[in-house]
C-alpha positions as CSV (number, residue, x, y, z in Angstrom):
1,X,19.8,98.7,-66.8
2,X,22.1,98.7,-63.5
3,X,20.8,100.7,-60.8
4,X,24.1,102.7,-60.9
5,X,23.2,103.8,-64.8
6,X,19.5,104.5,-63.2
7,X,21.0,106.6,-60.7
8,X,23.4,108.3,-62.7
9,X,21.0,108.5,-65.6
10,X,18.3,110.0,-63.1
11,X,20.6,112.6,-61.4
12,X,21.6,113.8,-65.4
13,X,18.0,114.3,-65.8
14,X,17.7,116.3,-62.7
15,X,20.3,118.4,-63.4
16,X,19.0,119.3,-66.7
17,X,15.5,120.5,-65.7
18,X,17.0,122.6,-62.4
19,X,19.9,124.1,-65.0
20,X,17.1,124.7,-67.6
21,X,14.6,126.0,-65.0
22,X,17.0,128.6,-63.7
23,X,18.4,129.6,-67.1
24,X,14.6,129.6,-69.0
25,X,13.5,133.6,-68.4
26,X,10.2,135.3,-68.6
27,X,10.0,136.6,-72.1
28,X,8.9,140.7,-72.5
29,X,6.3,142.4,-73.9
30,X,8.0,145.1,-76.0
31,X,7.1,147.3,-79.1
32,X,8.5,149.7,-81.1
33,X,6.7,153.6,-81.2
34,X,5.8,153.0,-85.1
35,X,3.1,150.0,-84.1
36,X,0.7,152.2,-81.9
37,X,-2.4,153.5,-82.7
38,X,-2.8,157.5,-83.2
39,X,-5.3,159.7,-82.0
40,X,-7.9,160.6,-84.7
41,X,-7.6,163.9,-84.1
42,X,-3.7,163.8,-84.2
43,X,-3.6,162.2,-87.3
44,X,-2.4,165.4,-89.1
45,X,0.4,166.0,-86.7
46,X,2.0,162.7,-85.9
47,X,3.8,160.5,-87.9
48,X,4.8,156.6,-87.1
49,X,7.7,155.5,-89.2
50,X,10.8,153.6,-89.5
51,X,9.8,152.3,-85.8
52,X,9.5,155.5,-84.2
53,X,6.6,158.0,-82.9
54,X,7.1,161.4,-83.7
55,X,5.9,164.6,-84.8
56,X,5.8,165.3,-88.7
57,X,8.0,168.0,-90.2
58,X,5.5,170.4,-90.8
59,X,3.5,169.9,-87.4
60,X,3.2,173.4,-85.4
61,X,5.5,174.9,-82.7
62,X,2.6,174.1,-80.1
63,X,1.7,170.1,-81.1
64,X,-0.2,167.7,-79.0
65,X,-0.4,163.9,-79.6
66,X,-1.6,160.5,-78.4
67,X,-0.7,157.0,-79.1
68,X,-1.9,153.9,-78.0
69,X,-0.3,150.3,-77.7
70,X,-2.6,146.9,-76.4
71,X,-0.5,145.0,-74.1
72,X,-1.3,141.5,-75.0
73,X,-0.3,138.8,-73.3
74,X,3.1,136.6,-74.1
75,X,3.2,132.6,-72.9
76,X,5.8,132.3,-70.4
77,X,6.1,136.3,-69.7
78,X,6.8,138.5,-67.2
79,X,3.2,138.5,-66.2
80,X,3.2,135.2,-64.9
81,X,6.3,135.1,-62.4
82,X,7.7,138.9,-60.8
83,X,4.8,141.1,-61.2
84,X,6.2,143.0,-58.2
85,X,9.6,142.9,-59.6
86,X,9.2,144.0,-63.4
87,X,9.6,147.5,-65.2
88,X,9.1,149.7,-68.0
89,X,12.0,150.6,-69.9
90,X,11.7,153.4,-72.8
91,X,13.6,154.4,-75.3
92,X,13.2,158.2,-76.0
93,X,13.9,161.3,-77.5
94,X,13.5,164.7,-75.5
95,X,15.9,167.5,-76.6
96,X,15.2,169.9,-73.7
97,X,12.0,171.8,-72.2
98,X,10.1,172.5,-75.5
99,X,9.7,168.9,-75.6
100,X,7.7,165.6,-73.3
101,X,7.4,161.8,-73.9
102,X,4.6,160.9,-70.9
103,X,3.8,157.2,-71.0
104,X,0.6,155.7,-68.8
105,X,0.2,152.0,-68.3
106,X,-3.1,151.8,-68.0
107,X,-6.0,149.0,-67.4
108,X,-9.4,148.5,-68.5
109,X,-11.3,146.4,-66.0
110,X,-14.5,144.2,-67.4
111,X,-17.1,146.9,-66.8
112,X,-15.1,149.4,-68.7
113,X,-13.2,151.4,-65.5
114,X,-10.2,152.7,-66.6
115,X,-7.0,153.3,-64.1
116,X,-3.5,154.3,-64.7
117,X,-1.0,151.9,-63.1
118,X,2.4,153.4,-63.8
119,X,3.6,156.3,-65.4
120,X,6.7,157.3,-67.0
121,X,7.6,160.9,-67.6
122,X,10.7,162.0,-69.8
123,X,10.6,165.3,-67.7
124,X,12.2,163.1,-64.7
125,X,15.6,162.9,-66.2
126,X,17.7,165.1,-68.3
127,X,16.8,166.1,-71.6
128,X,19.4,165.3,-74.5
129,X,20.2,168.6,-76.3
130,X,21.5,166.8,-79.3
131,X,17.9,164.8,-80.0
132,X,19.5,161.4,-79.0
133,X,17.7,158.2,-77.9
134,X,18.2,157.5,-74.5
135,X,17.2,154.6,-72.6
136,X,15.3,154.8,-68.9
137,X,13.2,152.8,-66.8
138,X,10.6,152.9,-63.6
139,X,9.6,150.2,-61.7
140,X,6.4,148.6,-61.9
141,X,5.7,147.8,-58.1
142,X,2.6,145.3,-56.8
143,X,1.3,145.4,-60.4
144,X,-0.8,142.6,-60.7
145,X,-1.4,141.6,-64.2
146,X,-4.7,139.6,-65.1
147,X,-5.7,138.8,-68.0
148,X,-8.6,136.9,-67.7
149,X,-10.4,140.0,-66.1
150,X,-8.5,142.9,-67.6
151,X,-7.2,144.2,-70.4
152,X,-4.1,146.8,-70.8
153,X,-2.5,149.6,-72.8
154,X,0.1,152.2,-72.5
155,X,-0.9,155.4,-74.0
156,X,2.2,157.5,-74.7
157,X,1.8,161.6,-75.2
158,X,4.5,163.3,-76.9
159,X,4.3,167.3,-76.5
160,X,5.7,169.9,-78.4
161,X,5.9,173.2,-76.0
162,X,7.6,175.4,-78.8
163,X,9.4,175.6,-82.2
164,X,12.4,173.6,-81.2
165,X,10.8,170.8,-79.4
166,X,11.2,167.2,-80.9
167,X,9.8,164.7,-79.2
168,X,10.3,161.2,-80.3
169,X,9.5,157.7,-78.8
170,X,11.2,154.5,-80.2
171,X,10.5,151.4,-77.8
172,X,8.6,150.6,-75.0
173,X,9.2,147.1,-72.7
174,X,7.8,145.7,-70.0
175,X,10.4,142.7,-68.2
176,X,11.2,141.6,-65.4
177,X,14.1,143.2,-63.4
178,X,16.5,140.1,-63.3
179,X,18.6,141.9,-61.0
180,X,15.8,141.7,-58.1
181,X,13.9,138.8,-59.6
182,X,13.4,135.8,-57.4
183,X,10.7,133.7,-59.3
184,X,8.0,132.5,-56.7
């Protein structure tokens, strides 16, 4: 081989890895509302189905409910480049003041302390009379994510205040903001 095809053959292969380095993203942690874990006690009042967390039909006006969802770790994910830059972004149901979707992210040190990180409230933004899905997000600032020490869930309460409140949750993820992202 010529030293021009070397050189030429070595800048291609530069090019390629600083192309596929800056293209190659964190991957998210995300789950639907249907793969959570109900409260015991809840049990008779909430229903996870076709992907979504929500109160059965024949739950009362005044209904109360917890879910839980591990946050397990993903190769190559957000928790390893942007901690400081990443969110939460749910995807909701509230149709108006009869009706809550509270989300904690929260972690479980090794000697069982628990703290909430982040929360996200529905009660923030406007309710959506018709019972849509809407989409919003908060940002996850300093969280440091380690896995080797920790462990972490988000445990979502959904809150019916009266006879018309439907509550529903359909996706939680965790990602990086790409926007403000500048991998370290």
């Amino acid at each position: 081989m010529t030293a021009k095809l070397k050189y030429r053959l070595a800048l291609t292969m530069l090019v390629v890895a600083v192309v596929g380095a800056g293209n190659a993203q964190a991957q998210p942690w995300t789950t639907v509302g249907s793969t959570g874990t109900v409260d015991d006690g809840d049990l008779h009042e909430v229903s996870l189905s076709n992907g979504v967390a929500a109160f059965r039909s024949d739950a009362p006006d005044r209904a109360y409910g917890y879910v839980r969802y591990p946050v397990r770790f993903v190769e190559e994910s957000i928790f390893a480049d942007c901690a400081d830059e990443s969110i939460m972004r749910v995807t909701y149901s509230d149709n108006g003041p009869d009706s809550r979707v509270l989300l904690r992210l929260k972690r479980v040190e090794i000697f069982g302390r628990t703290t909430t990180l982040a929360t996200f409230d529905s009660n923030t933004w406007e309710s959506s009379a018709n019972g849509g899905f809407r989409t919003n997000s908060i940002r996850l600032h300093d969280i440091p994510f380690d896995f080797d020490r920790n462990a972490y869930f988000i445990e979502a309460f959904l809150a019916k205040y009266g006879p018309t409140g439907n509550p529903k949750l359909l996706k939680i993820h965790l990602a990086n903001d790409i926007d403000l992202c500048i991998p370290r």
